[in-house]
C-alpha positions in Angstrom: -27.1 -70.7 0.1 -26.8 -67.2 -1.7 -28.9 -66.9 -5.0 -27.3 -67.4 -8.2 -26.7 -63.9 -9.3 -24.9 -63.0 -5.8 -21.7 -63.1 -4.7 -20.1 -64.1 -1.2 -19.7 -60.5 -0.1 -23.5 -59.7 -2.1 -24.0 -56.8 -0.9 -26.9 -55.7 -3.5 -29.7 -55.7 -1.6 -33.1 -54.6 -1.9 -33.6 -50.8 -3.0 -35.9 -49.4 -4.9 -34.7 -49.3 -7.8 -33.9 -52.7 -7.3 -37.4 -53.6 -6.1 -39.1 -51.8 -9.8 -36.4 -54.3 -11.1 -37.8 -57.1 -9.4 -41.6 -56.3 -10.3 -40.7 -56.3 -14.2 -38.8 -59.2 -13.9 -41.2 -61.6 -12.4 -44.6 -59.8 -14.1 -47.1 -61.8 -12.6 -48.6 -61.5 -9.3 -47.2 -64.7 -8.1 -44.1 -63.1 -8.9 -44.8 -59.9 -7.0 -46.2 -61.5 -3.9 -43.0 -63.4 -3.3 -40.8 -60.6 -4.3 -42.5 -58.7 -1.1 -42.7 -61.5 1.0 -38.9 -61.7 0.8 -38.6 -57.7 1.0 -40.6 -58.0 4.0 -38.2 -61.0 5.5 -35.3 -58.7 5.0 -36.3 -56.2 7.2 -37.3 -58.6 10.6 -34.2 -59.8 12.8 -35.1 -63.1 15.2 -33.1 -64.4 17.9 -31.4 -67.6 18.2 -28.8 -69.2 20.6 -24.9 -68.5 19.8 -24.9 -72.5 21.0 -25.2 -75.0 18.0 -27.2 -77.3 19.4 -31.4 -76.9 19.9 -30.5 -78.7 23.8 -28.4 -75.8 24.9 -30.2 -72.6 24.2 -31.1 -71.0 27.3 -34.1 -68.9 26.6 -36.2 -71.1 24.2 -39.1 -68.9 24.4 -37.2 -66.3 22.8 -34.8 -68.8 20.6 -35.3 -70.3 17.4 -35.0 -73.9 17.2 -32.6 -74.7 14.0 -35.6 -75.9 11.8 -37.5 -72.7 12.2 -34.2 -70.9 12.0 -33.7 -72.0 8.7 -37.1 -72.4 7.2 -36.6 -68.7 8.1 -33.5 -67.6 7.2 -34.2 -69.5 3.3 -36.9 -67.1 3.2 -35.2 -64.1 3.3 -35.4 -63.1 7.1 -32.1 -60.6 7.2 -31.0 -60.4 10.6 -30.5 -62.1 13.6 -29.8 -61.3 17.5 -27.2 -63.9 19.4 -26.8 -65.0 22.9 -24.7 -67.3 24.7 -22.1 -69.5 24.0 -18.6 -69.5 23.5 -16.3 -67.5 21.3 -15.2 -70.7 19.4 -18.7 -71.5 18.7 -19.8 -68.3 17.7 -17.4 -68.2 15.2 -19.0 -71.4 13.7 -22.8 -70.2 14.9 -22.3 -67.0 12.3 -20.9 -69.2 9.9 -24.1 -71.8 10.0 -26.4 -68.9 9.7 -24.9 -67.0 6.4 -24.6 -70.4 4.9 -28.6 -71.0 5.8 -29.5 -67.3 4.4 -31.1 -66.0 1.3 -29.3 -62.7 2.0 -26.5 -61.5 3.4 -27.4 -61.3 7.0 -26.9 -58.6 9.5 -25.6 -60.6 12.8 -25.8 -58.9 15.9 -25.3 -58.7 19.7 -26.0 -57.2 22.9 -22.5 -56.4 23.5 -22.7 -53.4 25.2 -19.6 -54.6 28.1 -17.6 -56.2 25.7 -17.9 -59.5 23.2 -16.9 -61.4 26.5 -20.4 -60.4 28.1 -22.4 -62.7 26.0 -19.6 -65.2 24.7 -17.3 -66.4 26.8 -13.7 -66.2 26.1 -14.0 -63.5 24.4 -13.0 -60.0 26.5 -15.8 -58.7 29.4 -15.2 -55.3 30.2 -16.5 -53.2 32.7 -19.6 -51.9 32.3 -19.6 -48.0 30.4 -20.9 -46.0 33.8 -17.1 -46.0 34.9 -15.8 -44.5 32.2 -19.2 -41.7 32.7 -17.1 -41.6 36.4 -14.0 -40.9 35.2 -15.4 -38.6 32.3 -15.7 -36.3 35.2 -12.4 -35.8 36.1 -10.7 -36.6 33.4 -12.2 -36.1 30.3 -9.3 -37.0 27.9 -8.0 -40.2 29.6 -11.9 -41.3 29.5 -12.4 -40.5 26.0 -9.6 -42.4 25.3 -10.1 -45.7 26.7 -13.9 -45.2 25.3 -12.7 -45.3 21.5 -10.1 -48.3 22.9 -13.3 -49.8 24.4 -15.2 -49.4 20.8 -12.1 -50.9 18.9 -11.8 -53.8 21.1 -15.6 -54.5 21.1 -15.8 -54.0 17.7 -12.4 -55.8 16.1 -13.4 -59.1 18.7 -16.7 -59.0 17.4 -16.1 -59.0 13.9 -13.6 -61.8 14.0 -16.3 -63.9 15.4 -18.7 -63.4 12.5 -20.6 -60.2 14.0 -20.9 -57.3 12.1 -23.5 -55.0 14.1 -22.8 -54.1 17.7 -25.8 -53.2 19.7 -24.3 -50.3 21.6 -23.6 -47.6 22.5 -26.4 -47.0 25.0 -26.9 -43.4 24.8 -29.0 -43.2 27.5 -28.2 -40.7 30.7 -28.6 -42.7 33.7 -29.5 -39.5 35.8 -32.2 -41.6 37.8 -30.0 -43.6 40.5 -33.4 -45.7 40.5 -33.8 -46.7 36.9 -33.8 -50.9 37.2 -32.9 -51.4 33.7 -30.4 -48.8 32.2 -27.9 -48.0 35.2 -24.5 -49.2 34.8 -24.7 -49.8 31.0 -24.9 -46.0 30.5 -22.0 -43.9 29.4 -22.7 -41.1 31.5 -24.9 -39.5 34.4 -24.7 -36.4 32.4 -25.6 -35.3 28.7 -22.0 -34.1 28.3 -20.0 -37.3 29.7 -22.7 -39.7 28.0 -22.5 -37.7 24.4 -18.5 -37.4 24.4 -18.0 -41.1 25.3 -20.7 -42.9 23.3 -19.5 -40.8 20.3 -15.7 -42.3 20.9 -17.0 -45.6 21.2 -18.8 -45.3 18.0 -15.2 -44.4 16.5 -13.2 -46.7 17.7 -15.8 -49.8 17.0 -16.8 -48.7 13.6 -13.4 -47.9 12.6 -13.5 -52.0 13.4 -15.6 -52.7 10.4 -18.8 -53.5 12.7 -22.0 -51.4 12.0 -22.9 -49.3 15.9 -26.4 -48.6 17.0 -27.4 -45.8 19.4 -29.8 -46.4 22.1 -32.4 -46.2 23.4 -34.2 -43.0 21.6 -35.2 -40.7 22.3 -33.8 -41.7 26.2 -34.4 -44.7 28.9 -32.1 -43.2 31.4 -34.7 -41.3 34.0 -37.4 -44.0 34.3 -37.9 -45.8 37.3 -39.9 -49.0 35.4 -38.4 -51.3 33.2 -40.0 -51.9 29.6 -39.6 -55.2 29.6 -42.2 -55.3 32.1 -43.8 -52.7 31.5 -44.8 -49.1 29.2 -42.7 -46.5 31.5 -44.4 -42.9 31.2 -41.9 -40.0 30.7 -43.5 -36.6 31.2 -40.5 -35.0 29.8 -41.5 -31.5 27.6 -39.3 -31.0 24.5 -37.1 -28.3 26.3 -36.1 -31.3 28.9 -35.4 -33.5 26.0 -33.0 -31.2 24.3 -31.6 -30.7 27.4 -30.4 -34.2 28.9 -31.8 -37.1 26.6 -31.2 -35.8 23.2 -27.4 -34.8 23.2 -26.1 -38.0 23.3 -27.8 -38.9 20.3 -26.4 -36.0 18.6 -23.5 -36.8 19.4 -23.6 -40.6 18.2 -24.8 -39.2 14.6 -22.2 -36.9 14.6 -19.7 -39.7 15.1 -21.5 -41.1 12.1 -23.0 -44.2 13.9 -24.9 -46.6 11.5 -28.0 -47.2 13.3 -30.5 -46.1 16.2 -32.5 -48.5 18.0 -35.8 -47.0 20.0 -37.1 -47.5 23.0 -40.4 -49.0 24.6 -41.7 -45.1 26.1 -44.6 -42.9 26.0 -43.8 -39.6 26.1 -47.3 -37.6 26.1 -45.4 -34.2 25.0 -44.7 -35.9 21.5 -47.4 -38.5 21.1 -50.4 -39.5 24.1 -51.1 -42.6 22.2 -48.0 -44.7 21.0 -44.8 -45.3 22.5 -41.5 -43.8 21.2 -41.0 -47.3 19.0 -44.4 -46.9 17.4 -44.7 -43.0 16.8 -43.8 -41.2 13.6 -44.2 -38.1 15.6 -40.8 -40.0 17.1 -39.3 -41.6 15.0 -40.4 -39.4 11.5 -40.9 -36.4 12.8 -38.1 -35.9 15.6 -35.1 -38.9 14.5 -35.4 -38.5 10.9 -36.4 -34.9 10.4 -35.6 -32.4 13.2 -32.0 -34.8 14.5 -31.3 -35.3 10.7 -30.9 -39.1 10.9 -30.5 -41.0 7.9 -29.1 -44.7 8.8 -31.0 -47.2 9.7 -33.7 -47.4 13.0 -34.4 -50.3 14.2 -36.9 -51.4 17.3 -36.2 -52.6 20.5 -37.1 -56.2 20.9 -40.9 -56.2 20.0 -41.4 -59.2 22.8 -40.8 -56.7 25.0 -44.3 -56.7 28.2 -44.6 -52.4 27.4 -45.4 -53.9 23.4 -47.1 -56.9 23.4 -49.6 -56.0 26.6 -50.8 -53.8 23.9 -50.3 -55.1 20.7 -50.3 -58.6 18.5 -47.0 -59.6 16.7 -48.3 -58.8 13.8 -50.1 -55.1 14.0 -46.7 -53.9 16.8 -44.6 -54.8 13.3 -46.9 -52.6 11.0 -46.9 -49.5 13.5 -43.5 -49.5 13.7 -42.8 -49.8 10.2 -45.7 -47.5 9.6 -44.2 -44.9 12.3 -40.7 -44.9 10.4 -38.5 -47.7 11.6 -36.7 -49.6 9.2 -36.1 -52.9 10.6 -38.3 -55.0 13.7 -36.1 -56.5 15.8 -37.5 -59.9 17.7 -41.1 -59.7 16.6 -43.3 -62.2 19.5 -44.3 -64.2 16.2 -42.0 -63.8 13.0 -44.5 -65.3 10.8 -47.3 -63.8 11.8 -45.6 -59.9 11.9 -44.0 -60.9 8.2 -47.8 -61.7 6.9 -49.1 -58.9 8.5 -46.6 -56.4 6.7 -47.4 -58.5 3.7 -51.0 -57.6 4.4 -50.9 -54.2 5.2 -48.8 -53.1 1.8 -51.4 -55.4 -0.2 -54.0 -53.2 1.4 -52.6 -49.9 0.6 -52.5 -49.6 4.8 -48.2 -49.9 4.1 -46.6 -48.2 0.7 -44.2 -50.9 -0.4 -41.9 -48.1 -1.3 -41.5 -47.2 2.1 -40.3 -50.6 2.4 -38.0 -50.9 -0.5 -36.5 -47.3 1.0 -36.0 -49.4 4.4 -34.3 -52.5 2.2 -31.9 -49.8 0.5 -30.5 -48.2 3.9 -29.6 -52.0 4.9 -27.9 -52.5 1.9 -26.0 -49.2 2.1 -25.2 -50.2 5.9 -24.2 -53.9 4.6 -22.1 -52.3 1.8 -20.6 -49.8 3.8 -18.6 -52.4 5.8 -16.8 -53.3 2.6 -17.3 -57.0 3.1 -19.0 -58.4 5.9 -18.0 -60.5 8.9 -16.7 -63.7 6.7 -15.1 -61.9 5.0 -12.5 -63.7 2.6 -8.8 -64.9 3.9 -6.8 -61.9 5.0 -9.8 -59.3 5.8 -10.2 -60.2 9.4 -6.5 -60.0 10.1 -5.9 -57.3 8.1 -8.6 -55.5 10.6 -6.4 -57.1 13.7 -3.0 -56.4 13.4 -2.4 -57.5 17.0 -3.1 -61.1 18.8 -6.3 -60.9 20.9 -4.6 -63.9 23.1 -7.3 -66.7 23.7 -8.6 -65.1 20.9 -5.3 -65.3 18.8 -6.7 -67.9 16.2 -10.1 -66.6 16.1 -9.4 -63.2 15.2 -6.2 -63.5 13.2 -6.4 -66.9 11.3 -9.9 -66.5 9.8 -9.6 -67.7 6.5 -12.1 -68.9 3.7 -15.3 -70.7 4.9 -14.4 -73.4 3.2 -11.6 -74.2 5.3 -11.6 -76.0 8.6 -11.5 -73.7 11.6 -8.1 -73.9 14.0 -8.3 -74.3 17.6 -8.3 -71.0 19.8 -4.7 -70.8 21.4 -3.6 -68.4 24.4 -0.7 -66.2 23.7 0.6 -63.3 25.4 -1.5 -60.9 27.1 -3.2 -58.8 24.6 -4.1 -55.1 23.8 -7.8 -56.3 24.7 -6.9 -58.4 27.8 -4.8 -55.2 28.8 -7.5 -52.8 28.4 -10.0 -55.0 30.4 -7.3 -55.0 33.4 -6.9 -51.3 32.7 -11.0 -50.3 33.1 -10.9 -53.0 36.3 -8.1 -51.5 38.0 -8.8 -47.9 37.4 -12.6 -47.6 38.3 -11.6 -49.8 41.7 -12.5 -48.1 45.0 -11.4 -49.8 48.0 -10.9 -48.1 52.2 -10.0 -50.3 55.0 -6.8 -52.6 54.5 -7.3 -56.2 54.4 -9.7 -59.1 55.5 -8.7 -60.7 58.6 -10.2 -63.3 60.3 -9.5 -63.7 64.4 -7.2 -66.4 65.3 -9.5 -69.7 65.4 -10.1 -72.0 68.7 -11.7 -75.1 69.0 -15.6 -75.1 68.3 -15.3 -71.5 66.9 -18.1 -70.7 64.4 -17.0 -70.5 60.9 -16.6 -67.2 59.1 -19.5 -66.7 56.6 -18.9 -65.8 52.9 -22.3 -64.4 52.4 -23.3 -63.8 48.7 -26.1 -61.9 47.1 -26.9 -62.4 43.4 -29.5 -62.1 41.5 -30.0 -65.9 40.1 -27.0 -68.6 41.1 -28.4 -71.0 38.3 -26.3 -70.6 35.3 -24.9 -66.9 36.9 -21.7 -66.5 34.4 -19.9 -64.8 36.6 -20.3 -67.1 39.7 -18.9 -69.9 38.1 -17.4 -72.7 40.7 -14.1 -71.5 39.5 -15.3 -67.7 40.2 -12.9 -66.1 42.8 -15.9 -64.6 45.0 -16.2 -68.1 46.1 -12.2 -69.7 45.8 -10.5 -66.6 47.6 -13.0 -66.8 50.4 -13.1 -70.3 50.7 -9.2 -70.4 50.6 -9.0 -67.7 53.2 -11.3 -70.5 55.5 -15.2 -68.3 55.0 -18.1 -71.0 54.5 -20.3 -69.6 51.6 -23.9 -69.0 51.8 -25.5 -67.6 48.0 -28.5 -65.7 48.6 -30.5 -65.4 45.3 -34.5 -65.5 44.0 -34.2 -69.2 44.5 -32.8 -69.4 48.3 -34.5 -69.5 51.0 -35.3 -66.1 52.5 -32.6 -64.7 54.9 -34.6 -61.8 56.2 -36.7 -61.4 59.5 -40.2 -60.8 58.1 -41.7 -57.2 59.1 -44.9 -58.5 61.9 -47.9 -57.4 59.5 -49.6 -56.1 62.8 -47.4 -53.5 63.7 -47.2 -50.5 62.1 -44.4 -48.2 62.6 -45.5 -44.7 60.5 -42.2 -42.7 59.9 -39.8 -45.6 59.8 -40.1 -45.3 56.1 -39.2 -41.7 54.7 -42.2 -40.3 53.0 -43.1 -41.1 49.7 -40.8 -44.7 50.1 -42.2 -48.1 50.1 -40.8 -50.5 52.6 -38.2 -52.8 51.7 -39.1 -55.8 50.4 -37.3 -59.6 49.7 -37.4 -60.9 46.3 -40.7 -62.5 46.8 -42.4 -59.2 48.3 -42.5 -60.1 51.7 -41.6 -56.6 53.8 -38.5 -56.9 55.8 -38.1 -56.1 59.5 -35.2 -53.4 59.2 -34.2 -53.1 62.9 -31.7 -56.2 62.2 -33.0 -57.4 58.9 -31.1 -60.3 58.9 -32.0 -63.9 60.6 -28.1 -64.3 61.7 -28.8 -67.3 64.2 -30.0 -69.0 60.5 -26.7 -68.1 58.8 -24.4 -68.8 61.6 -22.6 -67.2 64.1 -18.6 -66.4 62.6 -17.6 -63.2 61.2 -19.6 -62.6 57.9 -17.8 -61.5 54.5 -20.5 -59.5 52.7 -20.4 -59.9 48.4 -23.2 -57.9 47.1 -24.0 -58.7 43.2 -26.0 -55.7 42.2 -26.7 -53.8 39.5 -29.6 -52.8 36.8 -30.9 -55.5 34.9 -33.4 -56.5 32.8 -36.5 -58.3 34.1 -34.8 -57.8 37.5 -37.2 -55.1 38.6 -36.1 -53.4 41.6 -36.6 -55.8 44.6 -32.5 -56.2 45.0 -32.1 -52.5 45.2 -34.9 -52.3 48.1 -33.5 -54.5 50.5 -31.9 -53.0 53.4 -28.1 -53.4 52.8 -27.9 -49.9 55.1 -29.5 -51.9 58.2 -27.8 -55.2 57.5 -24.0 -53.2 57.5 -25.3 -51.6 60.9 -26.5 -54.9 62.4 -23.2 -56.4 61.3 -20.6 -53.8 63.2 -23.6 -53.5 66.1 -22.7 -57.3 66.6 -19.2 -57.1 65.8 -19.4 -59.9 63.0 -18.6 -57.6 59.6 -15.2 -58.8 58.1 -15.3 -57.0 55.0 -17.7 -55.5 52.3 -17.5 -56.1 48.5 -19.8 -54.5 46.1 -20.1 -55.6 42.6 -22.0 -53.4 39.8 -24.4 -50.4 41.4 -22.5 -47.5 42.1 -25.6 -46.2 44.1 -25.4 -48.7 46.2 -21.5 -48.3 47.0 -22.6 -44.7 47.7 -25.3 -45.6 50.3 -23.2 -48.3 52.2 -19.7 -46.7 52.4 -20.7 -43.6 55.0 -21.9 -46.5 57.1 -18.6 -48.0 57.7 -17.0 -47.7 60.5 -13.0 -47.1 60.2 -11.0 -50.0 59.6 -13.7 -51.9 57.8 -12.4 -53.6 54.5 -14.5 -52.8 51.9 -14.1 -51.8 48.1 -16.5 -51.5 45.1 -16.0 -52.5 41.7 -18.7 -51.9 38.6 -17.9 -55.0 36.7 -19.0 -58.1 38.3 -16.7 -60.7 36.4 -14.5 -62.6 37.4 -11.5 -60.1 36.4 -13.1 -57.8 38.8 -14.1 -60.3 41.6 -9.9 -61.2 41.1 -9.0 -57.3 41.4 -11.0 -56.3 43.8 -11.0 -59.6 46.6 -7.0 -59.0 46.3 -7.4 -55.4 47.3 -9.2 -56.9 50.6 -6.4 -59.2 51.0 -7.9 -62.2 49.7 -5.2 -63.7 47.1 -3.3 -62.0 44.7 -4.3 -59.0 41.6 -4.4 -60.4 37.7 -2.2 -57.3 37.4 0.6 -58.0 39.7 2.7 -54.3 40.3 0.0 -52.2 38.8 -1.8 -49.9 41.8 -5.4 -49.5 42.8 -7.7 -46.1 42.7 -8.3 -45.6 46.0 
């Protein structure tokens, strides 16, 4: 529980004045030793499951157990990272974790498309490159919906207990094969990605949540992911100013709270360390020549481009050392909190430059007025309208104390709205309807064919998910192709060698598991069956993905599909690229429509478009 002298909101801190406090108080090294050990705590943020239970987290690598989480969280560790689990238990999850803490606790999220993304019932939105779409020909209506996108983000997250919001990305996704960033950009362009991440900084922080720009100084034109791997970017500073730094610029302007950095080297400001781990970055070009004064805080330090380089412990000392504030999911907490212990007792680390980190937490804390459990009345105060199935989370929150109501649906919300809203207008859809020839006896079933990533726990393939009810209603057999199927493709003979079937410069496509993929009729049909095949393709940019989705031929499988007369209908779910590269293809008539989201609203939306069952939005049109 909080220390004596605090109260529930304590919001004091660690400054520096506060920390000379501290060293007269206590006045014996003892004293001073744990007075930086907790300093030290309050700058590192672990993960742990949004799930109560140790039995249900899904990435346990990554995921505190609750003993560790605790043993932690008494000892002064200020922040932590959630993932998965439901709204309702969220709302208890942020609850435990206060009530476990020494401090008052900055609770955060990956909720860059929406609370919904991470916790279900909660709302999933589209992801931001739609709204970078639309920026394009209407700036106004986009800029709109982005602020409406930031308040509904950041009023759902803050009445489950959250009170930082990792997003906006700020990133422009001006490399169609960047396998990590894509979709969750705001724009293509430095204009459309500046103009909408600053609205969504308004409207969430307007919320009472805390924002954070990312990924500086820019992720969007690599074609590696970090989490695999250190991507290069030989960008000069004129480029920078250019495309990656405006976005930024216009995030500070909006006044965002904080600025997370990304896993890059960029040999035109340092040959040696990567953006996260650079004060010629993070000192030099953040703080001093972009005038940021919030708080920075690192990408997640398990990240393959830090740790194939560095220890937990000295990854947490460069960064502090290179002028980030706060170390987000060091590989060890332990050992990076006794190394920073280590390195101020050294002289390596001033421990004033820590206590100036503590301080801009507190101000970002204190600026909130009252954090996430809050007292009775705050929360609804800051939602004046039901959030539906959220109603009773958002709008009943009352004193800790007190037991917790169940959630209720209600009427459709403002936030249920909007997500229907962002569905409905980025839809793109040519062809008419699915239709299925009239059956005779013997006639081969019609094939719902499905590629996802992963199947196993997918959230938005659910049973009840309607890329598999509609189809199977309208009388398609589904077949899921994922990393765990077995391979669909025709393997590529390694003895023959066909120079110039690849463009120059291209590698060949490839399945999942790297096997190279004949591409004159890429898939093994006879193995699938022989009706007429419904094509769902589940791609987008994701993390740990790589790029093996994105390479398999989806241009010769739509040609061997209308060569054989066998292609129903085409849906697209996430990658605008890949929308762009399949549509030409299409012969007239051919169903087919594209959708960024990938949830269920936009599998509903988009499936009743083709013809296949009815729209969540009954009476509202479509974007052609």
């Amino acid at each position: 529980m909080h220390g004596a002298n605090r109260d529930y909101n304590g919001m004091d801190g660690v400054g520096e004045q506060a920390g000379e406090r501290a060293r007269e108080r206590e006045g014996t090294a003892a004293g001073l030793n744990d007075t930086l050990a907790r300093l030290v705590a309050s700058l590192v943020v672990v993960r742990c499951s949004g799930h109560l239970a140790d039995g249900q987290r899904r990435y346990p690598r990554w995921e505190l157990d609750n003993a560790t989480l605790q043993r932690l969280l008494s000892a002064g560790v200020g922040g932590v990272i959630l993932l998965g689990g439901s709204a309702a238990e969220l709302r208890l999850r942020t609850r435990q974790l206060q009530a476990w803490a020494a401090t008052d606790l900055l609770l955060c999220a990956d909720v860059e498309e929406g609370v919904g993304q991470r916790f279900d019932g909660a709302s999933w939105l589209v992801p931001p490159l739609a709204l970078g779409r639309l920026h394009g020909d209407d700036p106004g209506a986009a800029e709109e919906l982005a602020e409406r996108y930031g308040r509904c983000s950041g009023r759902e997250a803050r009445a489950l207990g959250l009170n930082w919001v990792l997003g906006p990305v700020c990133d422009v996704n001006n490399n169609p094969a960047n396998p990590v960033i894509n979709v969750r950009a705001w724009g293509e362009t430095p204009a459309s990605a500046g103009a909408l991440a600053a609205a969504f900084v308004r409207g969430a922080q307007a919320e009472g949540v805390l924002c954070c720009a990312k990924h500086f100084p820019g992720h969007g034109d690599c074609a590696s992911d970090s989490h695999l791997e250190l991507p290069l970017l030989p960008l000069s500073r004129k480029r920078l100013e250019a495309v990656e730094l405006p976005p930024f610029r216009a995030a500070i302007a909006a006044g965002v709270s904080s600025v997370m950095t990304a896993h890059l080297l960029l040999p035109e400001l340092d040959r040696e360390r990567p953006a996260t781990l650079s004060a010629a970055v993070l000192t030099g070009l953040l703080r001093h020549d972009l005038g940021f004064g919030g708080l920075v805080v690192t990408d997640a330090l398990v990240m393959e481009a830090i740790t194939a380089h560095h220890g937990a412990g000295e990854a947490a000392v460069l960064a502090l050392e290179a002028g980030a504030d706060l170390v987000l999911m060091p590989a060890d907490a332990d050992t990076a909190m006794a190394a920073i212990v280590a390195a101020v007792e050294q002289g390596r680390l001033k421990r004033e430059r820590l206590e100036a980190s503590a301080e801009r937490r507190r101000l970002a804390l204190a600026s909130l007025q009252g954090n996430s459990l809050a007292p009775a009345g705050s929360v609804a105060e800051a939602c004046p309208e039901p959030l539906g199935s959220l109603a009773a989370a958002s709008c009943r929150a009352t004193d800790a104390s007190e037991p917790l109501g169940p959630l209720s649906n209600g009427p459709i919300s403002a936030d249920q709205q909007l997500a229907l809203e962002l569905v409905q207008r980025s839809l793109l859809h040519q062809g008419g309807r699915v239709t299925l020839p009239a059956g005779s006896p013997g006639a081969a079933p019609a094939i719902n064919l499905i590629r996802v990533d992963t199947a196993l726990g997918c959230p938005f393939l659910q049973p009840t998910a309607p890329a598999l009810t509609r189809a199977t209603a309208a009388g398609f057999r589904t077949v899921v192709l994922d990393g765990c199927s077995p391979s669909p493709w025709r393997v590529r003979p390694a003895a023959v060698s066909d120079p110039g079937a690849q463009e120059p410069g291209l590698a060949a496509p490839v399945a999942a598991n790297g096997t190279s993929i004949a591409t004159d009729g890429p898939l093994d049909l006879p193995r699938l069956g022989e009706g007429p095949v419904l094509l769902q393709l589940f791609v987008r940019g994701n993390p740990f993905r790589g790029s093996a989705a994105g390479r398999e031929p989806w241009e010769a499988v739509i040609r061997q599909l209308q060569a054989s007369g066998r292609l129903a209908g085409l849906a697209v779910y996430g990658s605008p690229y890949l929308w762009e590269s399949l549509q030409p293809l299409l012969e007239d008539g051919i169903p087919a429509a594209w959708s960024p989201g990938q949830m269920p609203l936009a599998q509903a939306e988009l499936l009743a478009a083709l013809g296949l069952g009815t729209p969540a939005g009954r009476g509202v049109g479509f974007t052609d």
